[in-house]
C-alpha positions as CSV (number, residue, x, y, z in Angstrom):
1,X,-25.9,-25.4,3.2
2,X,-23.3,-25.7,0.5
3,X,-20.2,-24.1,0.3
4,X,-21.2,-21.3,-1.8
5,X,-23.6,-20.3,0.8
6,X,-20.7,-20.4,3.6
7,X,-18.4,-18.3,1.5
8,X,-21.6,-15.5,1.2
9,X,-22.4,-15.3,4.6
10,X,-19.2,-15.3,6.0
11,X,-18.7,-12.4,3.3
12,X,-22.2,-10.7,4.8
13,X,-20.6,-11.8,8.5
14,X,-17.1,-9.7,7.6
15,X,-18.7,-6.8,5.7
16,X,-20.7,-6.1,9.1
17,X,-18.0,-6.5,11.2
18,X,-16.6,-3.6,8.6
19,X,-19.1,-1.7,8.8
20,X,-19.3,-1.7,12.9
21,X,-15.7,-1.4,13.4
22,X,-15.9,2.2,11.2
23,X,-19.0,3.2,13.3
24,X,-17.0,2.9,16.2
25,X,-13.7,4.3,15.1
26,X,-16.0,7.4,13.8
27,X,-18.2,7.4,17.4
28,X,-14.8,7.3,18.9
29,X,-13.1,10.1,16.6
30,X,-9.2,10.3,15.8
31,X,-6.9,9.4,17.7
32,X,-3.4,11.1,16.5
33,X,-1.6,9.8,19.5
34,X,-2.5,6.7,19.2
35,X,-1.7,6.5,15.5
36,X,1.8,7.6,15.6
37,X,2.6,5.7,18.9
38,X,1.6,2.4,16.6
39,X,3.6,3.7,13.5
40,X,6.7,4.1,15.3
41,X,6.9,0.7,17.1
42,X,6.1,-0.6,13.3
43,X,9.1,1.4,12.7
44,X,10.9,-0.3,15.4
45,X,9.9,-3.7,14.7
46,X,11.2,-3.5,10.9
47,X,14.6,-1.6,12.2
48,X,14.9,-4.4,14.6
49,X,14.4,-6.7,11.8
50,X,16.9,-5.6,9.8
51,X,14.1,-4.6,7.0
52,X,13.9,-0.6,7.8
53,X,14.6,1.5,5.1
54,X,13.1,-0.8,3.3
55,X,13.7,-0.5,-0.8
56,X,12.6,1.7,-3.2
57,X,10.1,0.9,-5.8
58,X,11.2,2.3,-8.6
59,X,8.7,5.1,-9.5
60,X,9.9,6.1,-6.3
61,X,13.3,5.9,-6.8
62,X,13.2,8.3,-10.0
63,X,11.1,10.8,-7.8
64,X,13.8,10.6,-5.4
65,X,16.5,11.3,-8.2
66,X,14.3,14.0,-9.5
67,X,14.4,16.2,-6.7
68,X,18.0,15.8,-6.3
69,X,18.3,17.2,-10.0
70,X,16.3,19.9,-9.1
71,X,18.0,20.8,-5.7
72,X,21.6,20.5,-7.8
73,X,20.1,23.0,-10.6
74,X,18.6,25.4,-7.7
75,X,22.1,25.3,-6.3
76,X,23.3,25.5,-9.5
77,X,21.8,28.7,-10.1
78,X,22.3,30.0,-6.6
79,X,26.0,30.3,-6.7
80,X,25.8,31.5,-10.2
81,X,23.6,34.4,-9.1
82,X,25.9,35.3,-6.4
83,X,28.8,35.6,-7.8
């Protein structure tokens, strides 16, 4: 067996495994608890870390500035309409 034929049935081997992992997460239905139980100690472990907030990317970063301009002009007009 050459290596070309390793590398396709360990790619056969890993899309089954796929495969039977999703029919059992969807025999199994969701599990909300679960999910945000494993997200927070994520959380944790990257505060612990030293890594949590992480940074920005930066089309994130302008969204973020984006909605501050818009909260400032929605202020902005807020106060103006009061008085």
């Amino acid at each position: 067996m050459g290596a070309r034929d390793e590398v396709l049935r360990w790619r056969r081997g890993q899309a089954a495994a796929e495969k039977r992992q999703r029919e059992l997460l969807r025999a199994r239905g969701p599990r909300p608890e679960q999910a945000v139980a494993e997200a927070l100690d994520a959380l944790e472990a990257l505060e612990a870390m030293g890594v949590w907030p992480g940074p920005r990317d930066p089309a994130s970063e302008r969204a973020v500035e984006e909605v501050r301009a818009r909260w400032v002009r929605i202020e902005t007009r807020a106060r103006a309409s009061r008085g």
